[in-house]
C-alpha positions in Angstrom: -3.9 -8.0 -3.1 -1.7 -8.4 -0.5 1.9 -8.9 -0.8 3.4 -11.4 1.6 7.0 -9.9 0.7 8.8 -12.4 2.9 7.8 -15.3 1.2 8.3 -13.7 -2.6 11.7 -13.2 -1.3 12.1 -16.6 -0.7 10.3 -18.0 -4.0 13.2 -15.8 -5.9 15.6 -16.2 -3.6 14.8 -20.4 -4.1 14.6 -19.9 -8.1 18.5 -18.7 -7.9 19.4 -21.8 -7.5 16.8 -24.1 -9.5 14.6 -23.3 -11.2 11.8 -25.6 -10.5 10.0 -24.9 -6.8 8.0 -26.9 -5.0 5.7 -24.9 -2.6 4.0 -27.5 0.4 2.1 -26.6 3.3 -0.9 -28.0 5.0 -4.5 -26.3 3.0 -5.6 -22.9 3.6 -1.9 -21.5 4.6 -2.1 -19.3 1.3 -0.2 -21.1 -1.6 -2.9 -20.3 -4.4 -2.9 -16.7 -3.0 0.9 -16.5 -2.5 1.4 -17.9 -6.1 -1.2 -15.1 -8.0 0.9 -12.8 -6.4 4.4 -13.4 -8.3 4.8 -10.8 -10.4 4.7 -11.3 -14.1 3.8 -15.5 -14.0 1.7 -17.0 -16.3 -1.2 -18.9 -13.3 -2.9 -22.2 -14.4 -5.0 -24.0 -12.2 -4.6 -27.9 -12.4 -7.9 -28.4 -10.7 -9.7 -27.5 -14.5 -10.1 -30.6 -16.9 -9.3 -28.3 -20.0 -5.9 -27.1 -17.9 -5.4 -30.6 -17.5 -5.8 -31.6 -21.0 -3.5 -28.4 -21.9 -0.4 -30.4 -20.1 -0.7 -33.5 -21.5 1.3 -32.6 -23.9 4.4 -31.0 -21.9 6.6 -29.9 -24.4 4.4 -27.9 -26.9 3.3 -26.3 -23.4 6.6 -25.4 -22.1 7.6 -24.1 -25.8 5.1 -21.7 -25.4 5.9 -20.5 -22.4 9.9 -21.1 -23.2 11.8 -18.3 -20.4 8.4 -17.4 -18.6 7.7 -17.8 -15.1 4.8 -20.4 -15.0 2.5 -21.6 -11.9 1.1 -25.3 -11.7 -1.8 -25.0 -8.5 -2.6 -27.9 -7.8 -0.5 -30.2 -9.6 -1.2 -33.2 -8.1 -4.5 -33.1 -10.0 -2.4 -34.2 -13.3 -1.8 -38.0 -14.4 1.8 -37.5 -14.0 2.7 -34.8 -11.8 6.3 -35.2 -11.9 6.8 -35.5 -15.7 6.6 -32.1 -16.7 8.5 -30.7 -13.6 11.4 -33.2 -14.7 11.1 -32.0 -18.2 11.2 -28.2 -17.3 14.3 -28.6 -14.9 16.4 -30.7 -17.7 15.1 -29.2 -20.8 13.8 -25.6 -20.4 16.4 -24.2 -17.5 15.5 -21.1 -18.1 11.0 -20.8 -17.3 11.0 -21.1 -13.9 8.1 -23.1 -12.4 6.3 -22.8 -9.5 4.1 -25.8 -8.5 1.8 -26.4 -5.4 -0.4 -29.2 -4.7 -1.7 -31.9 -1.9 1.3 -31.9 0.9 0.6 -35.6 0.4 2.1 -35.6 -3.1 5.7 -34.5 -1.5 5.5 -37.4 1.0 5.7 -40.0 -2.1 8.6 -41.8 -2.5 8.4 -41.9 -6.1 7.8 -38.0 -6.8 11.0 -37.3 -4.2 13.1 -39.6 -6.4 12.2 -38.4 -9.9 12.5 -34.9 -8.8 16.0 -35.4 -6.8 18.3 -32.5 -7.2 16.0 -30.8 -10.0 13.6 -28.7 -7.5 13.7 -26.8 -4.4 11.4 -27.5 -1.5 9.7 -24.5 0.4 7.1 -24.8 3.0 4.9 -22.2 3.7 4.2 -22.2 7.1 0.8 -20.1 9.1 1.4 -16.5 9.3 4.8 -15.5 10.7 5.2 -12.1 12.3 6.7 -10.8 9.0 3.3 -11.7 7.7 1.3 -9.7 10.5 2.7 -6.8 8.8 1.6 -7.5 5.3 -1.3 -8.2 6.6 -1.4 -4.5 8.4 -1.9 -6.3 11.6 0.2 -5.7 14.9 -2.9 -7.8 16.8 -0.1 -10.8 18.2 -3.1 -12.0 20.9 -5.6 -12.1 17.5 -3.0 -14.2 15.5 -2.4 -16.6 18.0 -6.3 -17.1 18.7 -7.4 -17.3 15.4 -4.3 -18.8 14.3 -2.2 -18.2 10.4 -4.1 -19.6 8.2 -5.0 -16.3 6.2 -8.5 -16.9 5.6 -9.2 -17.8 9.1 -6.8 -14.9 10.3 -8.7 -12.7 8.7 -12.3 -13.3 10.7 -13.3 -10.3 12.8 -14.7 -13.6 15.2 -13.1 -17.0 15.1 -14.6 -19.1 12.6 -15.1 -22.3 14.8 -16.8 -24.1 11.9 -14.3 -23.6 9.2 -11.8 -25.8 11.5 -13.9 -28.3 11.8 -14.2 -28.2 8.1 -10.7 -28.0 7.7 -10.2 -31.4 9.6 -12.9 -32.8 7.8 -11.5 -31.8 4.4 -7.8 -33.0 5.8 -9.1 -36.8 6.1 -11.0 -36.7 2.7 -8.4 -34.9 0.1 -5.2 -35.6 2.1 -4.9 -38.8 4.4 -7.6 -40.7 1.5 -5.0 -39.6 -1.5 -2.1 -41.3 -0.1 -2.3 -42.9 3.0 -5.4 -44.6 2.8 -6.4 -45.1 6.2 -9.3 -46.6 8.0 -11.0 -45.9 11.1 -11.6 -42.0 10.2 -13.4 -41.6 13.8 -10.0 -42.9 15.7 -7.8 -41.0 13.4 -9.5 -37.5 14.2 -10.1 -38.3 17.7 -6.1 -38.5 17.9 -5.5 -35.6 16.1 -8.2 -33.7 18.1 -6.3 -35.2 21.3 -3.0 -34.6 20.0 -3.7 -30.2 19.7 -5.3 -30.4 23.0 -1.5 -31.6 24.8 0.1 -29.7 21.9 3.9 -29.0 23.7 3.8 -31.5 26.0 5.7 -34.7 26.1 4.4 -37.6 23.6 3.6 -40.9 25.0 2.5 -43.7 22.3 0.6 -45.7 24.9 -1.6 -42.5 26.5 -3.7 -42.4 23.3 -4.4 -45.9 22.4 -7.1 -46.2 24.6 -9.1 -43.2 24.1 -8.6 -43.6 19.9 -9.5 -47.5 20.3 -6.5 -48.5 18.3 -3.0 -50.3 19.3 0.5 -47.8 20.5 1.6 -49.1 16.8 -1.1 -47.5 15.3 -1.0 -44.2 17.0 2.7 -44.1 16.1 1.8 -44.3 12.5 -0.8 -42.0 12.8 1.9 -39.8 14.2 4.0 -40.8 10.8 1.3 -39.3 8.7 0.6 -36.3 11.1 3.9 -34.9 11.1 5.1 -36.2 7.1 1.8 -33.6 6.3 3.0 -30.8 8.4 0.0 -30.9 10.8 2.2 -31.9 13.6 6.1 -30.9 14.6 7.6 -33.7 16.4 10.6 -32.0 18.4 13.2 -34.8 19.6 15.1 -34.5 23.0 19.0 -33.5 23.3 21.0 -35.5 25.5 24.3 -37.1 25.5 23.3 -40.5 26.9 23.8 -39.4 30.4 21.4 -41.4 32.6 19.3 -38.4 34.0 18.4 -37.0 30.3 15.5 -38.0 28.4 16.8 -39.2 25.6 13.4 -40.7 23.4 10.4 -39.4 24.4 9.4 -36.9 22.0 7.6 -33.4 22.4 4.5 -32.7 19.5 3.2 -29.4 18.8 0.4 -28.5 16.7 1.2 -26.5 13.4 -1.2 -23.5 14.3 -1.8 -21.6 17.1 -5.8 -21.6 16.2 -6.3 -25.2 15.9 -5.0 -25.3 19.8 -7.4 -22.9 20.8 -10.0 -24.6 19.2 -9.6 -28.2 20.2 -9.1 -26.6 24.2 -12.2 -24.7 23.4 -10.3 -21.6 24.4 -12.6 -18.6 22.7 -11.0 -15.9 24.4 -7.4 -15.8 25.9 -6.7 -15.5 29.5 -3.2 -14.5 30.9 -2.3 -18.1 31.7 -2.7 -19.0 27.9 -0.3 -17.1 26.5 2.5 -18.9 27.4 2.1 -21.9 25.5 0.7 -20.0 22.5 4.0 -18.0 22.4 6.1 -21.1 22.5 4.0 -22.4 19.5 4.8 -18.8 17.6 8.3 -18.7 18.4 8.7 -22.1 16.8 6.6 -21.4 13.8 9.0 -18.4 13.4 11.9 -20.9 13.3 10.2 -23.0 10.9 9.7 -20.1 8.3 12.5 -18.5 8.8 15.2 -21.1 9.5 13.7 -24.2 8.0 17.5 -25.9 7.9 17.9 -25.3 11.6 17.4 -28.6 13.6 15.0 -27.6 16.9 15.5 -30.0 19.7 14.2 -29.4 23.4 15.9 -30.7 26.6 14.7 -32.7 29.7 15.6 -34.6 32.5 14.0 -37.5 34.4 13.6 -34.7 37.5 11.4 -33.0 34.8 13.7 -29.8 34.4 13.2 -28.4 30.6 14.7 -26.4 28.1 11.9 -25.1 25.5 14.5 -25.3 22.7 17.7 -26.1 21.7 20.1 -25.7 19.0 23.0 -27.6 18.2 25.5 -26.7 15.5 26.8 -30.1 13.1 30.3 -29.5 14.6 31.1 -28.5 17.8 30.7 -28.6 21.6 28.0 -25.2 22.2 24.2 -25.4 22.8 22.0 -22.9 22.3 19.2 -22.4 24.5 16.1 -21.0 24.0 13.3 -20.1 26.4 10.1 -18.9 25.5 8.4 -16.1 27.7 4.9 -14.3 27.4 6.5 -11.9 29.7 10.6 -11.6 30.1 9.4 -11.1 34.1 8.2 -14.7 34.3 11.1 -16.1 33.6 12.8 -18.3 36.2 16.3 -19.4 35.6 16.3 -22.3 37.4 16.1 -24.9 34.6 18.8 -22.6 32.4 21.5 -22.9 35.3 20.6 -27.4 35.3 21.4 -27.6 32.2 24.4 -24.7 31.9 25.9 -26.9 34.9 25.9 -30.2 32.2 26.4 -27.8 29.3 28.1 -24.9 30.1 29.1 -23.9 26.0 26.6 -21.8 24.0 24.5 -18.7 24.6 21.1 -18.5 26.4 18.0 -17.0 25.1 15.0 -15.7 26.5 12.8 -14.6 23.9 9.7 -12.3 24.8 6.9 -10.7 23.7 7.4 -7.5 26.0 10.6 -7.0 25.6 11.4 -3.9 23.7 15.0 -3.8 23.0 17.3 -6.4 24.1 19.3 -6.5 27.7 21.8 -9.5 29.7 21.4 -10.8 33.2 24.0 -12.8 34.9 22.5 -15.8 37.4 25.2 -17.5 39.3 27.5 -16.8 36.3 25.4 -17.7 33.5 24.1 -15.3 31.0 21.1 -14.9 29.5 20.1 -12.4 26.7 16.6 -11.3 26.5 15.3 -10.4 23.0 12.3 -10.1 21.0 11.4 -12.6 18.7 13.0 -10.5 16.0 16.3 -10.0 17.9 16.3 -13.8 18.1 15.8 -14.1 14.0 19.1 -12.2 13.8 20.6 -14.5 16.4 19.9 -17.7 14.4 21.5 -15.8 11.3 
């Protein structure tokens, strides 16, 4: 069994501090297989009606299992989900639970107010490049093809069917649980349209027509995307001045694979990579840094900033551009904004680069690094 060490670092680093975790993600990223892995934890699977009936009684089930580390998969298949996680935090401090189930369930208002202050949150995100070595993989172009969920990862050919499945079984266990939705066939057309301009600028009004619904309705339909973790919706920096964009978000997908698939991409070519990489870098971000706030920068003359990074207190930005190739990058854009913004450090982060250097353009700075020279950055 593989051991995805990065993420059992965080589960115990997480249980220092409660002892009840929540584990989300979208399906497929690897909770049930993350979970089996904990060393020493007693694994029940909620999806089984005589588990079920088992926890219906919580406290003659967390006697037996008093200072234990205990897995609930799939909790959201119980009556109550949030009883016995309330009941383990207050009364049994000492078994620490681990419990996964539908993201949906962590998107309900009445399971984030019962659990308040009694659980830690973690989301596992697709495959970071921590993961790639777990995995015994150093194939970056295969990961960003096939994309981090494991099972699809793990395809010698990429399994076009299985994400059509995966958006198929999205609509019926997820969006159906909670949501409850209509118009299936508008909902998936956005979604499909949506990873197709994944990293470009969102505009409401650009999708009503094609998904036969109102800009109100795509904006909900954003809502739901990005409260399940299918979709990262990256807000604009500015400081009011009148050449910034200062609404108009940017949405990227939440895997590399679903892109490729939904721009039928079934090889990569050179020109691909770019946008792919930008995807990876921010995936990194989200697994590593979860806390950090990732905002990107624009103005109405269309100069951008892949990412920035802005401290609670104080006056200093930092940048962060996202190369395939440290050689393509152009600084234009970097020395715009530096003029506006001249606090902070500058990042390019590329794939190529092999150990970190400077360069000085007009007398701004930029550090090149590799994306795990820019993890130790953000530390």
């Amino acid at each position: 069994m593989v051991k995805r060490r990065f993420w059992i670092g965080r589960l115990e680093q997480a249980w220092t501090r409660r002892s009840v975790i929540w584990l989300v993600g979208v399906r497929r990223t690897g909770k049930t297989f993350l979970c089996r892995s904990v060393s020493g934890s007693r694994y029940f699977d909620c999806e089984l009606p005589s588990v079920r009936r088992l926890l219906e009684q919580p406290e003659p089930f967390l006697d037996e299992h008093r200072g234990q580390t205990v897995v609930l998969d799939e909790i959201h298949r119980l009556r109550n989900p949030s009883e016995i996680l309330k009941i383990a935090a207050d009364h049994y401090p000492k078994t620490r639970i681990l419990a996964t189930g539908s993201s949906v369930l962590g998107a309900s208002s009445k399971f984030r107010d019962t659990l308040t202050g009694r659980k830690v949150e973690l989301r596992l995100t697709p495959m970071n490049s921590l993961d790639l070595a777990d995995f015994g993989s150093k194939d970056l172009k295969h990961r960003l093809l096939h994309g981090g969920l494991p099972p699809f990862f793990l395809e010698p050919q990429v399994p076009e069917a299985d994400f059509q499945e995966w958006m198929d079984a999205y609509w019926a266990k997820d969006i159906q649980e909670l949501f409850r939705l209509e118009r299936r066939h508008s909902f998936q057309r956005f979604a499909e349209l949506l990873f197709v301009q994944s990293g470009g600028i969102f505009e409401a009004s650009s999708f009503a027509g094609p998904c036969e619904v109102s800009r109100t309705t795509i904006v909900n339909y954003l809502g739901v995307l990005e409260a399940t973790f299918v979709a990262h919706v990256i807000r604009p920096f500015h400081t009011h001045k009148a050449t910034e964009i200062v609404a108009a978000p940017k949405v990227y997908a939440f895997d590399t694979g679903f892109v490729c698939f939904y721009r039928g991409w079934e090889s990569l070519r050179p020109d691909d990579l770019g946008i792919l990489w930008e995807h990876f870098v921010l995936n990194e971000i989200h697994s590593r840094f979860p806390q950090r706030g990732v905002q990107y920068w624009r103005d109405k003359q269309k100069h951008e900033i892949d990412f920035a990074l802005v401290p609670r207190r104080g006056r200093e930005v930092m940048t962060i551009e996202c190369k395939w190739s440290a050689d393509d990058f152009d600084p234009a854009n970097l020395l715009i904004f530096r003029r506006q913004y001249p606090h902070g450090k500058s990042y390019v982060v590329a794939q190529d680069v092999r150990r970190g250097f400077r360069r000085s353009y007009r007398g701004v700075e930029a550090q090149f690094v590799d994306l795990e020279g820019l993890m130790k950055e953000l530390l």
